[in-house]
Structures are given as structure tokens and as C-alpha cells.
mmCIF file as Biopython writes it, N, C-alpha, C and O atoms, coordinates in Angstrom:
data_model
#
loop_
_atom_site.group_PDB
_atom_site.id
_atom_site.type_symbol
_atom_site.label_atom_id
_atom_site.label_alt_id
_atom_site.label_comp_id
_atom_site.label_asym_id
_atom_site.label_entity_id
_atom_site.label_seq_id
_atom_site.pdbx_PDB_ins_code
_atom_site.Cartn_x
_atom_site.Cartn_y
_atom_site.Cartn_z
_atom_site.occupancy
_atom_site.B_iso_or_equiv
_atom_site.auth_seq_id
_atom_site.auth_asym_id
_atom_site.pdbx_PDB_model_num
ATOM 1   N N  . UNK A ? 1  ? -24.530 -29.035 57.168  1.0 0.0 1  A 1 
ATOM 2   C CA . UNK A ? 1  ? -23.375 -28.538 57.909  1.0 0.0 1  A 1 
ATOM 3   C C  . UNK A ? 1  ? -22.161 -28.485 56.979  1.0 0.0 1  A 1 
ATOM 4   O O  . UNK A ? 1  ? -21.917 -29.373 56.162  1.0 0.0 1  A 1 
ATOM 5   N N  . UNK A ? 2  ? -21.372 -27.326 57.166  1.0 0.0 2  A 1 
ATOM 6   C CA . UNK A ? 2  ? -20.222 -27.400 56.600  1.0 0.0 2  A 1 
ATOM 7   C C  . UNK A ? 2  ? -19.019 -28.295 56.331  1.0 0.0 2  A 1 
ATOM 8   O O  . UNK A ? 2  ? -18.306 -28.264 57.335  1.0 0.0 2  A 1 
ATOM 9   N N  . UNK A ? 3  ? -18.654 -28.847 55.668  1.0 0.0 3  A 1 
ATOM 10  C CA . UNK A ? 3  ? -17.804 -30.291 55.558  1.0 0.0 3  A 1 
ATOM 11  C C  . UNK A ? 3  ? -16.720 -30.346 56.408  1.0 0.0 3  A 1 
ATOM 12  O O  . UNK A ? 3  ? -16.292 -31.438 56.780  1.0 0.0 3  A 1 
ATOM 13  N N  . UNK A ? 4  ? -16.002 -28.848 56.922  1.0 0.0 4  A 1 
ATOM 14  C CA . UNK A ? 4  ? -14.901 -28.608 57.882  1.0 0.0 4  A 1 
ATOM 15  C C  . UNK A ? 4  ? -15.254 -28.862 59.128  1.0 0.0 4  A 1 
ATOM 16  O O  . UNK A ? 4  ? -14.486 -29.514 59.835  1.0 0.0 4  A 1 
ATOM 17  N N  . UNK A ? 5  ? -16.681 -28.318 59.711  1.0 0.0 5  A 1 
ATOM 18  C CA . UNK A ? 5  ? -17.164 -28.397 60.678  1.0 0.0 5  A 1 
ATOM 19  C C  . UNK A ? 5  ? -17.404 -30.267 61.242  1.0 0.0 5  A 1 
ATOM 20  O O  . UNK A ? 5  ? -17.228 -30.682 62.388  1.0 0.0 5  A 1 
ATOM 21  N N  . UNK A ? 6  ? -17.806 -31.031 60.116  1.0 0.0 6  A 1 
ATOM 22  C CA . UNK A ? 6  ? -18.305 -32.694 60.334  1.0 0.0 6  A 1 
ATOM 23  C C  . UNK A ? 6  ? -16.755 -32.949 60.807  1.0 0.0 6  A 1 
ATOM 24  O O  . UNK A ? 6  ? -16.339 -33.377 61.884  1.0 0.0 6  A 1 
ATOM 25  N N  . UNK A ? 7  ? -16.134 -32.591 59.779  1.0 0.0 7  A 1 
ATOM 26  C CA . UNK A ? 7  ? -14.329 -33.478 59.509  1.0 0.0 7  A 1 
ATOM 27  C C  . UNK A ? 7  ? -13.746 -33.196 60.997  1.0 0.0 7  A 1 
ATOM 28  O O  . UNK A ? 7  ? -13.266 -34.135 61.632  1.0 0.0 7  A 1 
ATOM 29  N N  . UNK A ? 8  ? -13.788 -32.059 61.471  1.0 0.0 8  A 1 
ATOM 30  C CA . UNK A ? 8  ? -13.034 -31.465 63.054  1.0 0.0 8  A 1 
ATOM 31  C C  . UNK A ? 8  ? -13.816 -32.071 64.093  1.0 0.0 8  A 1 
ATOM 32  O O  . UNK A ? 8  ? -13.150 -32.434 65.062  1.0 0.0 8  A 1 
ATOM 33  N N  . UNK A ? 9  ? -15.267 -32.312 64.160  1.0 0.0 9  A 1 
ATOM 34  C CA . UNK A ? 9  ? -15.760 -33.045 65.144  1.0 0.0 9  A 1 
ATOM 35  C C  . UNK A ? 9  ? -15.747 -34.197 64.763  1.0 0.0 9  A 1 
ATOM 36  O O  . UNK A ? 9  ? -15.990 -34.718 65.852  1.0 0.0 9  A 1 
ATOM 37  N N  . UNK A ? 10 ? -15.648 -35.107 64.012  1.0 0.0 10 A 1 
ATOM 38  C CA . UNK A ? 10 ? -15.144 -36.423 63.529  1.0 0.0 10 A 1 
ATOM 39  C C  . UNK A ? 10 ? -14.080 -36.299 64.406  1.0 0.0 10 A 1 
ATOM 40  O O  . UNK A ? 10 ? -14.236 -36.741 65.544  1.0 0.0 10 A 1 
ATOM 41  N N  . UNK A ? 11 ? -12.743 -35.643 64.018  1.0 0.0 11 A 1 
ATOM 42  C CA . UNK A ? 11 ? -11.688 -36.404 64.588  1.0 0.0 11 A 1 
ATOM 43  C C  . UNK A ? 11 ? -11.076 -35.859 65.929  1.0 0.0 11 A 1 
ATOM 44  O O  . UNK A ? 11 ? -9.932  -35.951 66.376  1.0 0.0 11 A 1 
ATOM 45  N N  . UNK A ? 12 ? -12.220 -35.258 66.427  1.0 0.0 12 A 1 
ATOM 46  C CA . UNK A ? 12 ? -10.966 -34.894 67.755  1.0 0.0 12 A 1 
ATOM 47  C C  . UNK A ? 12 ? -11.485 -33.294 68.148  1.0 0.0 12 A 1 
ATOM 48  O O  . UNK A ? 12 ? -11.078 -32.828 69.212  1.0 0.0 12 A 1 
ATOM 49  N N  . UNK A ? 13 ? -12.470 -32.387 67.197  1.0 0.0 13 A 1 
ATOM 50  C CA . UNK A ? 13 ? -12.342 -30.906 67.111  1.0 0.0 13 A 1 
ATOM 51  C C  . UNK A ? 13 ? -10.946 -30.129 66.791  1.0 0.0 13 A 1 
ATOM 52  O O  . UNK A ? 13 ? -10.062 -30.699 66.150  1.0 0.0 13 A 1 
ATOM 53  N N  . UNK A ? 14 ? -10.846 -29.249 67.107  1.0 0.0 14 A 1 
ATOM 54  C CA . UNK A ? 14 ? -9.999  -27.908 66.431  1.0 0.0 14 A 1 
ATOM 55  C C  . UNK A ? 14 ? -8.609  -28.479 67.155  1.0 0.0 14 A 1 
ATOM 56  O O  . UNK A ? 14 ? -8.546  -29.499 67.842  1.0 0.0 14 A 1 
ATOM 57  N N  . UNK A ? 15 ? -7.614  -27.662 66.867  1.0 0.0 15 A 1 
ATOM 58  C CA . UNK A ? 15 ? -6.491  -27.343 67.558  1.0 0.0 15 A 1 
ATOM 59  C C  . UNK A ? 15 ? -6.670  -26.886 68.649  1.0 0.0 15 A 1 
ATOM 60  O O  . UNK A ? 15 ? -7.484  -25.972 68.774  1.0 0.0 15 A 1 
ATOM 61  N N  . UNK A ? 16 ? -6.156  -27.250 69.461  1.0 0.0 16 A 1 
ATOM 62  C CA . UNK A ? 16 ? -6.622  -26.199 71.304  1.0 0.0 16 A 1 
ATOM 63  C C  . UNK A ? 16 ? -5.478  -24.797 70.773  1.0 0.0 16 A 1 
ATOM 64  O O  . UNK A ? 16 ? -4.507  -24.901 70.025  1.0 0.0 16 A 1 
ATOM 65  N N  . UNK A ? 17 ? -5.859  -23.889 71.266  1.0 0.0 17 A 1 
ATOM 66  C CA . UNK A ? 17 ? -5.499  -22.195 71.003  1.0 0.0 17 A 1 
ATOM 67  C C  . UNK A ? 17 ? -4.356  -22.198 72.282  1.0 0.0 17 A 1 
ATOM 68  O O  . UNK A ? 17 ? -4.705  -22.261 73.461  1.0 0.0 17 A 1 
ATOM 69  N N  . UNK A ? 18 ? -2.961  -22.121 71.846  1.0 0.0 18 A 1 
ATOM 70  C CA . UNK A ? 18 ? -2.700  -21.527 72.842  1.0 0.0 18 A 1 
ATOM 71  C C  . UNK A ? 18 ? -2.722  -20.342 74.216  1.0 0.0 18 A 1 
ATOM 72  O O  . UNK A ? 18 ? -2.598  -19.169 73.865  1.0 0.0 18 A 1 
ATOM 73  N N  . UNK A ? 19 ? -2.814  -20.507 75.152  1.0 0.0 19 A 1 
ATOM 74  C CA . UNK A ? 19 ? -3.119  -19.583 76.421  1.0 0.0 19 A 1 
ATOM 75  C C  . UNK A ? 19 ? -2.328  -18.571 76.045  1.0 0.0 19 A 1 
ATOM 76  O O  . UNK A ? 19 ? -1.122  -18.731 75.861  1.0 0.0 19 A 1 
ATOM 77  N N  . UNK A ? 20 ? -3.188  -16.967 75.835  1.0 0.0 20 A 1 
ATOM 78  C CA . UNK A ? 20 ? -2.098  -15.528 75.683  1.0 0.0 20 A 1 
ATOM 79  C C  . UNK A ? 20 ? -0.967  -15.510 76.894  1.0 0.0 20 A 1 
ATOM 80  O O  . UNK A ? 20 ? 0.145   -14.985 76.834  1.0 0.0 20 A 1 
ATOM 81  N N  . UNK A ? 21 ? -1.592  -16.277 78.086  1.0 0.0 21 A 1 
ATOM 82  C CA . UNK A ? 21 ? -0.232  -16.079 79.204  1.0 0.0 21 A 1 
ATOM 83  C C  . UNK A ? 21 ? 0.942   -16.795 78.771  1.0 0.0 21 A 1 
ATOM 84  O O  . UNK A ? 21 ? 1.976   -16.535 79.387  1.0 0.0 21 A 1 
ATOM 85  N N  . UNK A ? 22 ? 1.000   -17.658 77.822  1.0 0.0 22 A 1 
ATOM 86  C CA . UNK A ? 22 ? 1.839   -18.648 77.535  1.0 0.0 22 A 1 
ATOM 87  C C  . UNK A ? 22 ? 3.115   -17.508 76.720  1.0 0.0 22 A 1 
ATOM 88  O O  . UNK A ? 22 ? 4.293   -17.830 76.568  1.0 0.0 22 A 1 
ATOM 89  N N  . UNK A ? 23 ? 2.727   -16.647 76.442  1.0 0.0 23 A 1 
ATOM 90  C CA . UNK A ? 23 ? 3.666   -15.700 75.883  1.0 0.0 23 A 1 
ATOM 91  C C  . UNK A ? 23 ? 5.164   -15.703 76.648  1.0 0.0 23 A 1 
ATOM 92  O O  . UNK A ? 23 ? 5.456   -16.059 77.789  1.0 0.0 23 A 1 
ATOM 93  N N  . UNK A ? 24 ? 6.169   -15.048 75.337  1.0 0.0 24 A 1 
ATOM 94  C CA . UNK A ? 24 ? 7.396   -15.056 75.790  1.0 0.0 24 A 1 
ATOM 95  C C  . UNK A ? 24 ? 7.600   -13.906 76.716  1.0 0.0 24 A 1 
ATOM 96  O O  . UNK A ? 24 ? 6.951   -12.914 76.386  1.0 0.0 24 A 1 
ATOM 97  N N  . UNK A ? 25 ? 8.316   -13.778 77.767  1.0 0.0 25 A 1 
ATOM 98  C CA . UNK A ? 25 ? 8.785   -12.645 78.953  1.0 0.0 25 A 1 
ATOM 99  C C  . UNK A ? 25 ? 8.422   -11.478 78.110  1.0 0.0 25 A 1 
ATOM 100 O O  . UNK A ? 25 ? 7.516   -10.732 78.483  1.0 0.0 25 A 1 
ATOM 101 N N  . UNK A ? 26 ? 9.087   -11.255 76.953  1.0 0.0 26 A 1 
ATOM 102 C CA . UNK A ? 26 ? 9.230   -9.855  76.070  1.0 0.0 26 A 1 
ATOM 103 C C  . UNK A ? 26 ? 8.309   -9.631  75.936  1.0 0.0 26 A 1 
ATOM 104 O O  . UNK A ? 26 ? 8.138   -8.598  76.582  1.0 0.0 26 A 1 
ATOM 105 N N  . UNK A ? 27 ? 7.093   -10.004 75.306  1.0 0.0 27 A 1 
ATOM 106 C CA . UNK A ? 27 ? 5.616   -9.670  74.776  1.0 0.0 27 A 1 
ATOM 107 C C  . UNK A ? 27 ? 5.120   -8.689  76.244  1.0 0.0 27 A 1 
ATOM 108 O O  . UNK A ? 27 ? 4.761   -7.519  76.376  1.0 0.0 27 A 1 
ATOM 109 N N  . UNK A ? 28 ? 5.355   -10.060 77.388  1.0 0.0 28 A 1 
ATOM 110 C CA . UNK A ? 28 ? 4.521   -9.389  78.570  1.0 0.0 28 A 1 
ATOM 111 C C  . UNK A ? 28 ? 5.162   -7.821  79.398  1.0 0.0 28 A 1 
ATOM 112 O O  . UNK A ? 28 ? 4.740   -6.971  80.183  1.0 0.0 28 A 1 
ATOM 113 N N  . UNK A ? 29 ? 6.447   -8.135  78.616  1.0 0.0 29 A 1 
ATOM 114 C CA . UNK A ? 29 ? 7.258   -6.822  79.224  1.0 0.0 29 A 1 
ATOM 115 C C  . UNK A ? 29 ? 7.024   -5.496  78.448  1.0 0.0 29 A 1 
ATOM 116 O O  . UNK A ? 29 ? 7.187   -4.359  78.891  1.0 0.0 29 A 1 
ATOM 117 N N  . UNK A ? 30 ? 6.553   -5.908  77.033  1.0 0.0 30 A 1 
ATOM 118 C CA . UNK A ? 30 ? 6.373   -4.746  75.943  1.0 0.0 30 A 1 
ATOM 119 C C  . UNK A ? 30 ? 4.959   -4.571  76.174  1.0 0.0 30 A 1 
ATOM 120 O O  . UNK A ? 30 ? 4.600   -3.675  75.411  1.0 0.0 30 A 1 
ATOM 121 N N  . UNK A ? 31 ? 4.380   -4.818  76.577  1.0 0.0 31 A 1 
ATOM 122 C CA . UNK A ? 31 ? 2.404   -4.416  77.008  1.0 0.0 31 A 1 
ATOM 123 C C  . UNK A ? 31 ? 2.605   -3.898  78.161  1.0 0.0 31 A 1 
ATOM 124 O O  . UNK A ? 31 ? 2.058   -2.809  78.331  1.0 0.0 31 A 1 
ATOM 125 N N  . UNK A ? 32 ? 3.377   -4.426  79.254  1.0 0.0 32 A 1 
ATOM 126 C CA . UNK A ? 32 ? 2.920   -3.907  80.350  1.0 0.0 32 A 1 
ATOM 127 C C  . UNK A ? 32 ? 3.992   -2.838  81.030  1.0 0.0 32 A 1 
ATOM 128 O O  . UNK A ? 32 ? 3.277   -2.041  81.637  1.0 0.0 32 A 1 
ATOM 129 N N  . UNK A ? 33 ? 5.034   -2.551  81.164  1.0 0.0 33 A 1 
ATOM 130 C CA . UNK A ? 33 ? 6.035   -1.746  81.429  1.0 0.0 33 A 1 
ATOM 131 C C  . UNK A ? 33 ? 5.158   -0.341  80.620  1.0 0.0 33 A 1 
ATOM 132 O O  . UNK A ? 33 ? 5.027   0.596   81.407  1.0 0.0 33 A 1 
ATOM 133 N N  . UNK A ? 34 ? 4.700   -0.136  79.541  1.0 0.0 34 A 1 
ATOM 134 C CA . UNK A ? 34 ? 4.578   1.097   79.102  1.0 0.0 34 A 1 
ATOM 135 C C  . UNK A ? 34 ? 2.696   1.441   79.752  1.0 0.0 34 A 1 
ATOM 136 O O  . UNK A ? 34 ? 2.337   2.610   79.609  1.0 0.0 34 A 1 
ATOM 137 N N  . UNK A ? 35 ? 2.095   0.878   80.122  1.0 0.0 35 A 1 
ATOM 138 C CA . UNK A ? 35 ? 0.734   0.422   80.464  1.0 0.0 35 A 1 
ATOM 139 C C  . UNK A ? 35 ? 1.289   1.144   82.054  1.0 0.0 35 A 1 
ATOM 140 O O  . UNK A ? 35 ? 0.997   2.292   82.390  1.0 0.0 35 A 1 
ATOM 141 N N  . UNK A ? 36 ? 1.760   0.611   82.522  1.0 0.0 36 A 1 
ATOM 142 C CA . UNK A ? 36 ? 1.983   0.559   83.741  1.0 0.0 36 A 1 
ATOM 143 C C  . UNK A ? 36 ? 2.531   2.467   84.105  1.0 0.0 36 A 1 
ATOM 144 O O  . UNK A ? 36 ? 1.982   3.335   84.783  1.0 0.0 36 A 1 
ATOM 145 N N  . UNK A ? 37 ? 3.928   2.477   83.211  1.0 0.0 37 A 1 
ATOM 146 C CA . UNK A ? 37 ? 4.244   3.611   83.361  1.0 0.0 37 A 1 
ATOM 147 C C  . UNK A ? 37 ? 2.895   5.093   83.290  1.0 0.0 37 A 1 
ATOM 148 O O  . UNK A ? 37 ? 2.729   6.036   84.063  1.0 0.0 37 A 1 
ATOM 149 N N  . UNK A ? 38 ? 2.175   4.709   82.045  1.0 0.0 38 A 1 
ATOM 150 C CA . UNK A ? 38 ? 1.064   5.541   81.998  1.0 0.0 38 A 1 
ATOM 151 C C  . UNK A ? 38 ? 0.405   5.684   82.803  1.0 0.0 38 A 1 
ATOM 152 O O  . UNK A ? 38 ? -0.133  6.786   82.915  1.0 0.0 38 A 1 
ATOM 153 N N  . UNK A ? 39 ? 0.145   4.710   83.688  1.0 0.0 39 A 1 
ATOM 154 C CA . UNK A ? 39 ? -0.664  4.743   84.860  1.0 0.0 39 A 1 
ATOM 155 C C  . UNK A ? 39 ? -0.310  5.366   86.155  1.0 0.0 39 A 1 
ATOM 156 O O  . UNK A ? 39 ? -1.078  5.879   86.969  1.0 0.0 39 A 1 
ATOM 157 N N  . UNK A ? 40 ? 1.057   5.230   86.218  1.0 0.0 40 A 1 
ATOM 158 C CA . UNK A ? 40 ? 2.025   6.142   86.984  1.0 0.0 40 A 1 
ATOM 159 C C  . UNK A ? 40 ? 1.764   7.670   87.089  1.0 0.0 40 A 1 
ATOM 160 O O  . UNK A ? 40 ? 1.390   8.561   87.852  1.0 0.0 40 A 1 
ATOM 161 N N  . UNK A ? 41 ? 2.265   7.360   85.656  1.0 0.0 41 A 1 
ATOM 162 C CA . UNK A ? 41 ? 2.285   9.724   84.967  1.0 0.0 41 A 1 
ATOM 163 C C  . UNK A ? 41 ? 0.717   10.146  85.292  1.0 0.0 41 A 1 
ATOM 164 O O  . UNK A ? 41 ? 0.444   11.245  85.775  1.0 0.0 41 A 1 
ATOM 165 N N  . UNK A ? 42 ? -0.487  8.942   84.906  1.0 0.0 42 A 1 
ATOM 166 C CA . UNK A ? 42 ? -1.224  9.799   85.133  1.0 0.0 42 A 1 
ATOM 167 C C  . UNK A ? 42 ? -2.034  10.360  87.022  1.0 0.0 42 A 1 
ATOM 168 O O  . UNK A ? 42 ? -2.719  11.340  87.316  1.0 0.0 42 A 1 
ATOM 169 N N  . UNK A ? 43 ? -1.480  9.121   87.942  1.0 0.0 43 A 1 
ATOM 170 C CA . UNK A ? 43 ? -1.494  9.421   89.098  1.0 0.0 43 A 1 
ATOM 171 C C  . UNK A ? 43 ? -1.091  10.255  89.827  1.0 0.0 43 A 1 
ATOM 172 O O  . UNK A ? 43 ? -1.568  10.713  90.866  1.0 0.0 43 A 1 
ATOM 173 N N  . UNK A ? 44 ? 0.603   10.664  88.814  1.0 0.0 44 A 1 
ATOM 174 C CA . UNK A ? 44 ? 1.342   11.666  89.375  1.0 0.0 44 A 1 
ATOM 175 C C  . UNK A ? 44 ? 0.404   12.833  89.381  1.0 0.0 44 A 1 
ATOM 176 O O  . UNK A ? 44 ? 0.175   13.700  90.224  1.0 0.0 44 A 1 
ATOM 177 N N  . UNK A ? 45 ? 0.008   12.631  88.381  1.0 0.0 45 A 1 
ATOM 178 C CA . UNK A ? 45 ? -0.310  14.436  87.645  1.0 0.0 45 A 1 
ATOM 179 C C  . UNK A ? 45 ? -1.681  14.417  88.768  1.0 0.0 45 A 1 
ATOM 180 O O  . UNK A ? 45 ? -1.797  15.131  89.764  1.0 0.0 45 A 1 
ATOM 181 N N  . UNK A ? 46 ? -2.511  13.527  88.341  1.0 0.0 46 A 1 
ATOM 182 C CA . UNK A ? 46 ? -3.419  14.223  89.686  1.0 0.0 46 A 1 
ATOM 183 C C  . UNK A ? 46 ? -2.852  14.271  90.882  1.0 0.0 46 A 1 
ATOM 184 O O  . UNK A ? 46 ? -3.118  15.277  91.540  1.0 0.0 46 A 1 
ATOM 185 N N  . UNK A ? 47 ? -2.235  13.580  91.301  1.0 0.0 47 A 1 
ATOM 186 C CA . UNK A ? 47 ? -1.943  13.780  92.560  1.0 0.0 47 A 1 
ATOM 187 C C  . UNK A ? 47 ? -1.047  15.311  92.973  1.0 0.0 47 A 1 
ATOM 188 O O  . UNK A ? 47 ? -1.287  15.872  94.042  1.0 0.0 47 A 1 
ATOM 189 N N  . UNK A ? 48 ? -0.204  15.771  92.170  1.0 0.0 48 A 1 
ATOM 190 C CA . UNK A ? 48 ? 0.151   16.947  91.859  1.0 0.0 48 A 1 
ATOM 191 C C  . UNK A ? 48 ? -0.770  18.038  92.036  1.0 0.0 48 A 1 
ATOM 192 O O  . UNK A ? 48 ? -0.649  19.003  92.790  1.0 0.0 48 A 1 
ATOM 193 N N  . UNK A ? 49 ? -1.651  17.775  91.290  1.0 0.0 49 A 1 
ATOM 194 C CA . UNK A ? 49 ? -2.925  18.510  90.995  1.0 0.0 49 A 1 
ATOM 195 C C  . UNK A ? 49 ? -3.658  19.293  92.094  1.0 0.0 49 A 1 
ATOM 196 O O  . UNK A ? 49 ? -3.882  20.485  92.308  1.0 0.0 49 A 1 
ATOM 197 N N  . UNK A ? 50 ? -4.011  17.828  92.856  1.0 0.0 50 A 1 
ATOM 198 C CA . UNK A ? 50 ? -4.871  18.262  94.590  1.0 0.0 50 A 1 
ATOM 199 C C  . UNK A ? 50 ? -4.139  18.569  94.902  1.0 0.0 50 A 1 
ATOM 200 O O  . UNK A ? 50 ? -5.106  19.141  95.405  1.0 0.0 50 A 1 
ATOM 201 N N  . UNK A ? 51 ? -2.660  19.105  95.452  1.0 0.0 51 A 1 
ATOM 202 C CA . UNK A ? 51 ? -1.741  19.455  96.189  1.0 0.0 51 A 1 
ATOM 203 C C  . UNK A ? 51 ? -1.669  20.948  96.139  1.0 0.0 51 A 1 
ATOM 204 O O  . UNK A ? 51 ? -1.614  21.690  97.120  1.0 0.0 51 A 1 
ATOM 205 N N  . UNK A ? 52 ? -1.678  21.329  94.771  1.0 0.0 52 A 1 
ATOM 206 C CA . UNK A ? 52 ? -1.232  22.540  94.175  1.0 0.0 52 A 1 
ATOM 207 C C  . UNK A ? 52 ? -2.548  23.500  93.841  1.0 0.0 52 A 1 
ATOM 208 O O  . UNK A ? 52 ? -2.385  24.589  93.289  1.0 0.0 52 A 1 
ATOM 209 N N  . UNK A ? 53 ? -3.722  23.065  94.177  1.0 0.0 53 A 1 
ATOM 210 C CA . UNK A ? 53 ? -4.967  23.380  94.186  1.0 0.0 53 A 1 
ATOM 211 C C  . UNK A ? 53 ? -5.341  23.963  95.463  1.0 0.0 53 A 1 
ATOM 212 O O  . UNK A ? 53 ? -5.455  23.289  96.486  1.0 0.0 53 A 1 
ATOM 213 N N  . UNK A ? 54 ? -5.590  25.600  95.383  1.0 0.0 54 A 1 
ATOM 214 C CA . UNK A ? 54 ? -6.163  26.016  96.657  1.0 0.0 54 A 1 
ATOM 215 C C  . UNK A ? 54 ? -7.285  25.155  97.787  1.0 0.0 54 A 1 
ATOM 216 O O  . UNK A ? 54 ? -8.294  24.568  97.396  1.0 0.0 54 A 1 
ATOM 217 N N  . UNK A ? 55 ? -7.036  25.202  98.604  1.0 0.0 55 A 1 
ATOM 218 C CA . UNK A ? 55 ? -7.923  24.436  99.890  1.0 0.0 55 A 1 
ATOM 219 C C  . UNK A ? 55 ? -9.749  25.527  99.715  1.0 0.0 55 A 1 
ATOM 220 O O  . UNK A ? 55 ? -9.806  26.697  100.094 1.0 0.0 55 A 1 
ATOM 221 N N  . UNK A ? 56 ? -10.305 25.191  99.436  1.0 0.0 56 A 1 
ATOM 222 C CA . UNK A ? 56 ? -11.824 25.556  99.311  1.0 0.0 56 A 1 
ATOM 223 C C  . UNK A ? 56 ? -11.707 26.365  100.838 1.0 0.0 56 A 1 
ATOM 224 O O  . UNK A ? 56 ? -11.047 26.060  101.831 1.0 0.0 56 A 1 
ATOM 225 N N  . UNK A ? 57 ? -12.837 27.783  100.535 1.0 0.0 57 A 1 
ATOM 226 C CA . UNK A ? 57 ? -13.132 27.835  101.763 1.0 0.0 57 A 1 
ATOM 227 C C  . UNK A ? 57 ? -14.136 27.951  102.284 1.0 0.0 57 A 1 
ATOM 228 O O  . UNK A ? 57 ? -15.109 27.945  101.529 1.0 0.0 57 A 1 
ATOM 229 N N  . UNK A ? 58 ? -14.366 28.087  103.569 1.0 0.0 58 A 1 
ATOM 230 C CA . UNK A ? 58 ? -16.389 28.076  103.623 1.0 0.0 58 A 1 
ATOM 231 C C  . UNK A ? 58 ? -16.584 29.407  104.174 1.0 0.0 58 A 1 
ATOM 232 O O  . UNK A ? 58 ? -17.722 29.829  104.380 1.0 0.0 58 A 1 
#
């Protein structure tokens, strides 16, 4: 076994990883505000879409 691997389970294992939710307001505001908006534009547009789309006929 690797000598890093003995030494970290010897004393305790790794560092615990901080949680990504643990992030500052900004991070979560810069991922998701533009995520979000996209998801918007692209609802609009279909939804636009079926509206402006002749009714089928039989």
C-alpha cells in the first residue's frame, strides 16, 4: 500500500471536503440566475411557438 494511504488511515483519514452548498451567496447566484433565466427564454419560445402555430385540421 501506498505510504500516504497507511499515514491518513493511521491518523484519522483525509480532510472531510467541504459541502458545494456551503458556498458563498455569489457562487450560488452566478450558476443559477443565468441557468434559470435560460430556462425561462427557452419556455418562452416554445410556448410562443404552440400559440403562433396553425391549429391542425381533420
Amino acid at each position: 500500500m501506498p505510504g500516504d494511504l497507511l499515514t491518513g488511515a493511521a491518523f484519522g483519514g483525509s480532510e472531510p471536503r467541504p459541502s458545494p452548498f456551503a458556498a458563498p451567496l455569489w457562487v450560488h447566484l452566478t450558476l443559477g440566475v443565468p441557468t434559470l433565466l435560460a430556462v425561462a427564454l427557452v419556455v418562452r419560445h416554445l410556448r410562443r411557438r404552440r400559440s403562433a402555430a396553425p391549429a391542425p385540421s381533420d
